[in-house]
N, C-alpha and C positions, 0 to 999 in steps of 0.2 A: 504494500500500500504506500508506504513512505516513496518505492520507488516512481508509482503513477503520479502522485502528485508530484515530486521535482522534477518528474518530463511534462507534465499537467501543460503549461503553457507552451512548450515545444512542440507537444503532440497534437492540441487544436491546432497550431501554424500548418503542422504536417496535413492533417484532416483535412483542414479545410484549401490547400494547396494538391491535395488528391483528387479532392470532387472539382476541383475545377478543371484539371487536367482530363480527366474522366468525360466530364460533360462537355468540354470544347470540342473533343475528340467523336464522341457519338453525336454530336450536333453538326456537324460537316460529314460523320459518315449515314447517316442517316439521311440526311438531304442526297448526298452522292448516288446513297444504295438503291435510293429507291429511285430518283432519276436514271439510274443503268438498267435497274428490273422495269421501268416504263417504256425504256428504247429496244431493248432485245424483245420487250413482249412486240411493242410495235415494228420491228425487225429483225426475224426471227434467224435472219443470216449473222447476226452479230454475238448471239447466244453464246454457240462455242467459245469463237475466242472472248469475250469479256467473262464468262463465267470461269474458264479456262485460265487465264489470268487474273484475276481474285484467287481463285484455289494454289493456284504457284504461290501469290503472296503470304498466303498462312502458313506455307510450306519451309518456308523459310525462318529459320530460329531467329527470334528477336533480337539476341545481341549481334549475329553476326550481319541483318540488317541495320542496327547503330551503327556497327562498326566503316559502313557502305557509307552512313549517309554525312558520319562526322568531316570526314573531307570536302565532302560536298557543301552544307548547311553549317556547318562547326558544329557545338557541344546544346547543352539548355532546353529547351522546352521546342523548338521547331522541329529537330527531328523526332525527340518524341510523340511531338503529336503526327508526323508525318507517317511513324512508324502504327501508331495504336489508329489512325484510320487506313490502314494499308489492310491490319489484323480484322479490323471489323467490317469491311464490305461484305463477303462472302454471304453470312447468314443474312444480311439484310437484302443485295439483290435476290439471292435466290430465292428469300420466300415472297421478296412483293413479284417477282416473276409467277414463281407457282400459286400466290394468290390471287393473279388474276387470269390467270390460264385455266383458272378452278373455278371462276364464275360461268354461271350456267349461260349458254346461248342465247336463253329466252328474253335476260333483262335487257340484252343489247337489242334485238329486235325489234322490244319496245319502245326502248329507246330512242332506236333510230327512226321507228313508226310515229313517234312524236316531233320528231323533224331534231331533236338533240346534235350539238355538234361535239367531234371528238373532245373538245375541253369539257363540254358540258357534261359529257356520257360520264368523263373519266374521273370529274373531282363528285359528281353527284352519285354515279354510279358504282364503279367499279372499286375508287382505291375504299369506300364506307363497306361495300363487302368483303372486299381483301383485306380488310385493314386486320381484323384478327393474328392472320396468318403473316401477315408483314411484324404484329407484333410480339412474333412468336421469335422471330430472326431477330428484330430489336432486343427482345430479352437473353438472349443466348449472346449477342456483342456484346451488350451491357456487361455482362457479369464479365466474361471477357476482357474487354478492356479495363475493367477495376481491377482486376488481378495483375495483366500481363505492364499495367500503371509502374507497378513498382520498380521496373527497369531506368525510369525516369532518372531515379538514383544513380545510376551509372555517368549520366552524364552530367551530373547538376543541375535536374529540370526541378527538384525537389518531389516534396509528396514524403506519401508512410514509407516507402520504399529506403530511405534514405536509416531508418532506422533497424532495418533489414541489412543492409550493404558492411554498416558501420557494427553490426553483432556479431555477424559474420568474420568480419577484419577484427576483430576483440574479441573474438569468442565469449559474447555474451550472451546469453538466453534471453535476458531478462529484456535486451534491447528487440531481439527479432522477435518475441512475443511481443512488445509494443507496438511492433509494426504490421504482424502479421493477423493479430486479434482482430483489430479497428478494421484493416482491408478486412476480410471474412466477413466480417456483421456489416460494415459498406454492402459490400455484394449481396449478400442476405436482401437487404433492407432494400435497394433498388429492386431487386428480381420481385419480392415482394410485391413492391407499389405498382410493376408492369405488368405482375399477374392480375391484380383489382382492376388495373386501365384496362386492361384486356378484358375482363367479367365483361364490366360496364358497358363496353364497345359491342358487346355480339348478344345484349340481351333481346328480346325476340319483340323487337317493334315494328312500328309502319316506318317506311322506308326512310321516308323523309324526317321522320322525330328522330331517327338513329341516326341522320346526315347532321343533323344540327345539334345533338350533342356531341357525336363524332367533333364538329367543327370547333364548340365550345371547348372541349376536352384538349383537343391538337392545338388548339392556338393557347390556352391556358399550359399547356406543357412545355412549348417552346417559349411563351414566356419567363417561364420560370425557369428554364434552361440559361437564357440570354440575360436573365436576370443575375443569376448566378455567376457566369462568366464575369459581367461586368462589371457586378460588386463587390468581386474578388481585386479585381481589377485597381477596382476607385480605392478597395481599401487598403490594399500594397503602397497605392501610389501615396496617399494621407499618411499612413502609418510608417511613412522613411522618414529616419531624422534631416530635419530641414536646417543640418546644414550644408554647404557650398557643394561639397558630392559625395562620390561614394567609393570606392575601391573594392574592388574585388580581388581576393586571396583565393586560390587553391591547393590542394596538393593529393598525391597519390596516395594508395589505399592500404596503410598501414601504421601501426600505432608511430613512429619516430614523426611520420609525417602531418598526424592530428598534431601531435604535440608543437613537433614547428612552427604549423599553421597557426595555434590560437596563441603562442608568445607574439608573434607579430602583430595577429589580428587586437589582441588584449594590449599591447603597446602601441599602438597605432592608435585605435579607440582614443584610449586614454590622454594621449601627449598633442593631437592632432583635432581638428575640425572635422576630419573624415568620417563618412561610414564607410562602415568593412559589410559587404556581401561574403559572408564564407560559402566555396567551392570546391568542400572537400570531397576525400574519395573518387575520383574522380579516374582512378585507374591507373593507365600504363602511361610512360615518357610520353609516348607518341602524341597521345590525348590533348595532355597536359599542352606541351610544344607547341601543339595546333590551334589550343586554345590562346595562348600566349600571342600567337603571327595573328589570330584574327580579333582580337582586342577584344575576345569573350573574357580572358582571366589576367588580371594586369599582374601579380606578384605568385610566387608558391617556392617554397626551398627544393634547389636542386643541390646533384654528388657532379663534382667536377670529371669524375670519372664515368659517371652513365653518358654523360654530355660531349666525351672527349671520342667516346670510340661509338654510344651510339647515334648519336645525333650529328657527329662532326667525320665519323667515318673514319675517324684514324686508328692505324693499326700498333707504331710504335709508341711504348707508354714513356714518358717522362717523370723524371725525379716530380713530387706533391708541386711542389712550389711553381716549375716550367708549366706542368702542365694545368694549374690555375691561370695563370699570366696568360697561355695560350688559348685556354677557353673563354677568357675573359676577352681577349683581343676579337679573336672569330663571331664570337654570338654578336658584339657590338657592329663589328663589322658587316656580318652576313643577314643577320636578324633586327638591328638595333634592339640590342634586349643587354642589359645591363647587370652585372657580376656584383654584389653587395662585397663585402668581405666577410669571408667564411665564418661562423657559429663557433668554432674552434675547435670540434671534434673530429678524430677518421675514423672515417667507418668504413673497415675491410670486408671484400666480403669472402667465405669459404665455406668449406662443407665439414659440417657438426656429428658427432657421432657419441653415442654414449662413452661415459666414461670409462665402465667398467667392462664396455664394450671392445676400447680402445687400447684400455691394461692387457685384456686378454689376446690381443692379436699385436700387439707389439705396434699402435699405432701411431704415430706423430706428426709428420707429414703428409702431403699430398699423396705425394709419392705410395707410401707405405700404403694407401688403400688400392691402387691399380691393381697390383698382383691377385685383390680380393672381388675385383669388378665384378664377376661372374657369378658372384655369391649375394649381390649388394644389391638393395632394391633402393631406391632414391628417390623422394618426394621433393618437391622443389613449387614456387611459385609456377605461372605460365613467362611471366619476362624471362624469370632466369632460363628456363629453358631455351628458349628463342633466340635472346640475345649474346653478342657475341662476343662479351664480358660474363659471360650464363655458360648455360653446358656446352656449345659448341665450341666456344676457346678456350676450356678446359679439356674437351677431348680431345685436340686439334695439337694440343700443348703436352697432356701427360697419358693420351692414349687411354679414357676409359673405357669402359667395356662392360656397363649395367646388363645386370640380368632384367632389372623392371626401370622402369622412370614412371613415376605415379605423377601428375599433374595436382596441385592445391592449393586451397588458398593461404597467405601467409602464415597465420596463425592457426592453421590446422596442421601443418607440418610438424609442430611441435608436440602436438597426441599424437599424432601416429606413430613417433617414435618412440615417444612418452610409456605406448604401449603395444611396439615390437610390432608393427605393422609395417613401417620400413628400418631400414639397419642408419641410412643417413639421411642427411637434409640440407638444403642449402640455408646459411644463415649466416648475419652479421653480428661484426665483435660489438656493437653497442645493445643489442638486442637484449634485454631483461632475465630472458626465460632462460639462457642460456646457466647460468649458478641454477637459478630455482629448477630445473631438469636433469641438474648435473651432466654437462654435456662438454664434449671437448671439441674446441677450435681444431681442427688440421693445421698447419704450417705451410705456407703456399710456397715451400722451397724453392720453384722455379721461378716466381717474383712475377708470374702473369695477370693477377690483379692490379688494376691501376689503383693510385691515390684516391679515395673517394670522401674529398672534404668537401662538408652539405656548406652552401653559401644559398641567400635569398636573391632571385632572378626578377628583375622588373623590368617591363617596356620602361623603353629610353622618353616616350615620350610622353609617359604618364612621371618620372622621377624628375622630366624636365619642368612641369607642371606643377608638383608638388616635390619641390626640393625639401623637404622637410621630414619627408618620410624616411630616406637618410640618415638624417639627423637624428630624428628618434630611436633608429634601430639601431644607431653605431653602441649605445651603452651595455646593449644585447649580445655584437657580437663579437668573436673570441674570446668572451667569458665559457663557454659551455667545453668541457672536457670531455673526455670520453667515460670517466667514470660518472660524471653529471649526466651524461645522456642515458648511461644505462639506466641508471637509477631512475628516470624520469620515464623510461617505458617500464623499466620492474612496476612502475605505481601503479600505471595503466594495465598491465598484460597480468600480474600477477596480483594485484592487490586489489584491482579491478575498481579501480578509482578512473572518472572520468579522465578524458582527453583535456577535456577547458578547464576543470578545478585546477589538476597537477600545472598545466600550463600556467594558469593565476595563481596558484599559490606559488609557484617557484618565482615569479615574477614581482610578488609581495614581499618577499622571505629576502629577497637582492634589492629589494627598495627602488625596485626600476619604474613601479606603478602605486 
């Protein structure tokens, strides 16, 4: 209980950032669906492929549709909604299609024998007998689209989702039951109200008293649909602190990077005019990066070393110090995007294996585990897989040779080893869990990890504009060590204390705010 109420006000924002998302969504697909099941009923050559095409779209898994559309549209709410009306056409053409393919011949004859023109036939006649069955396909999106909503989170569009993504990355329960409850009884509670609309629609009148509540009903729904929307809308806009702007922070989907985030976002607040839009979670570099070039995300902590070889393509690594200077030079240069000076921590990364895992097979090094590849089942993030600081320039480098590679998410790599589900993991020396699991670093003897000191990234032309933001962070950074850091994800990952408290209290406790 204590928990619902200190998300209490968090959770309404969430809520009511869901039902908006939800109903902008079914409100353009609903108009769409039933316009395409009006054209193929009236051109029957068009059936296949437009129905043919709806069914591919559902076919296709939601994120790796995000993933299509973030280049295209960048991150936020556009491709989300572009994505939840692509998900919901399907059931809504095909049943106003088969609900009017399903009216009997007779009303149109009549129709027609009254001299009716097609508009007249269609809004008097046809769509008040279809409509049932149209809102049979409407209720199956609905529910639908509240669900598949919570993807939103992926990219910063908000919503419950957002508390899902982040329980997930923290292995909290307590979070993804706040998000996953409220969706559930959402869904409920809509299918609900379009079962009643649906009663009401098909009870057995004279033609015309059912066309005219029909009418009253349909325009009272889209009201309050557009009502909805809009005074979500007016109340975002009123409800932002009024002063001069706002900045927007993001960062990737792991506890180091909450923590990052809200030191800034809580130092910035506090020492500045600004608001902060937090954008966290937000995923992989790429994301991030893209967000950055298209002025969706102005600030978010980057590793000099994700930057160096993924994003700048370079193969040979440089002494910490060369290869900050040279990241620093490049992003200005190529990106106008701007290098803060680093946090003060490094953060290596390597692969962890139990301790007494490690006694028993004699392991220390990198090295030391190749010989045992064969025997090794390895859980890792999906970056480090992929990337070329990840498993492929490790095995490029010391030749492994996994029996398994299990894909997951940060913070689940740690139970599964926790309990003998895989023998290693990939993980970093700042990383919390690593004392509390009893787990041993490897020694990257070959020296193929680069430097990876976290510094804060901002367009040049947002720091040009607010030179102050600078200023406020300089007291910030190269205070934070590497035993500071761990200790600041041990609060989160193990003691399972917030992202924003740990961040503000350490913030308090150094007298920065």
């Amino acid at each position: 209980m204590d928990f619902i109420i200190e998300h209490l006000p968090q959770l309404q924002t969430k809520l009511v950032e869901h039902i908006n998302i939800s109903l902008t969504a079914m409100f353009f697909a609903i108009i769409l669906g039933i316009s395409l099941g009006i054209l193929i009923t009236r051109l029957p050559k068009l059936k296949n492929p437009v129905l043919g095409l709806t069914n591919i779209f559902q076919t296709i898994p939601s994120i790796a549709l995000l993933g299509f559309l973030i280049p295209l549209v960048g991150i936020g709410l556009t491709p989300t909604l572009i994505a939840l009306i692509v998900y919901a056409l399907l059931p809504i053409t095909s049943n106003t299609y088969i609900g009017l393919k399903g009216i009997a011949p007779t009303y149109n004859q009549v129709a027609n024998s009254l001299g009716f023109t097609r508009w007249q036939r269609l809004h008097l006649i046809e769509l008040p007998l279809a409509l049932p069955v149209i809102m049979g396909g409407v209720r199956i999106s609905m529910a639908m689209t509240i669900s598949i909503t919570t993807i939103a989170a992926f990219i910063g569009a908000g919503g419950l989702g957002d508390f899902i993504t982040q329980g997930l990355s923290l292995n909290d329960q307590n979070l993804i039951l706040l998000g996953a409850i409220p969706t559930a009884l959402l869904a409920l509670t809509m299918d609900y109200s379009i079962v009643i609309l649906t009663s009401l629609l098909s009870q057995r009148h004279r033609l015309i008293l059912r066309f005219k509540k029909t009418k009253v009903l349909i325009v009272s729904l889209v009201v309050v649909m557009l009502l909805t929307i809009v005074s979500y809308d007016f109340v975002v806009f009123f409800s932002k602190d009024k002063r001069d702007t706002h900045l927007v922070i993001g960062s990737k989907n792991f506890t180091e990077q909450y923590v990052l985030g809200y030191l800034m976002a809580d130092l910035i607040e506090a020492k500045t005019h600004l608001h902060v839009d937090k954008k966290f979670n937000l995923g992989t570099t790429a994301i991030l990066q893209n967000a950055l070039l298209s002025g969706q995300v102005d600030l978010y902590p980057e590793y000099t070393g994700t930057a160096y070889l993924v994003v700048l393509k370079q193969k040979k690594i440089k002494n910490p110090q060369k290869t900050y200077q040279f990241v620093q030079d490049a992003y200005l240069n190529q990106f106008q995007l701007v290098w803060l000076s680093p946090f003060g921590f490094y953060n290596a990364e390597s692969l962890a294996v139990k301790e007494q895992f490690a006694e028993q097979n004699n392991l220390i090094n990198l090295s030391d585990l190749v010989q045992m590849g064969s025997q090794i089942t390895l859980a890792a993030p999906a970056e480090f897989l992929s990337r070329p600081d990840g498993l492929p320039g490790l095995t490029h480098v010391y030749g492994f040779k996994f029996k398994k590679i299990v894909q997951m998410q940060p913070d689940l790599v740690y139970h599964a080893i926790q309990n003998d589900k895989v023998q290693a993991i990939g993980a970093f020396t700042t990383d919390g869990r690593i004392t509390e699991f009893n787990l041993r670093l490897l020694t990257d003897n070959k020296h193929f990890y680069p430097p990876y000191y976290a510094a804060p990234v901002i367009r040049n032309s947002v720091l040009k504009k607010y030179p102050q933001i600078a200023v406020v962070l300089k007291p910030l950074l190269g205070t934070i060590d590497n035993e500071t850091m761990q200790h600041l994800n041990y609060l989160v990952d193990v003691k399972k204390i917030s992202p924003q408290k740990v961040a503000h209290d350490f913030l308090v406790e150094r007298r920065l705010i």
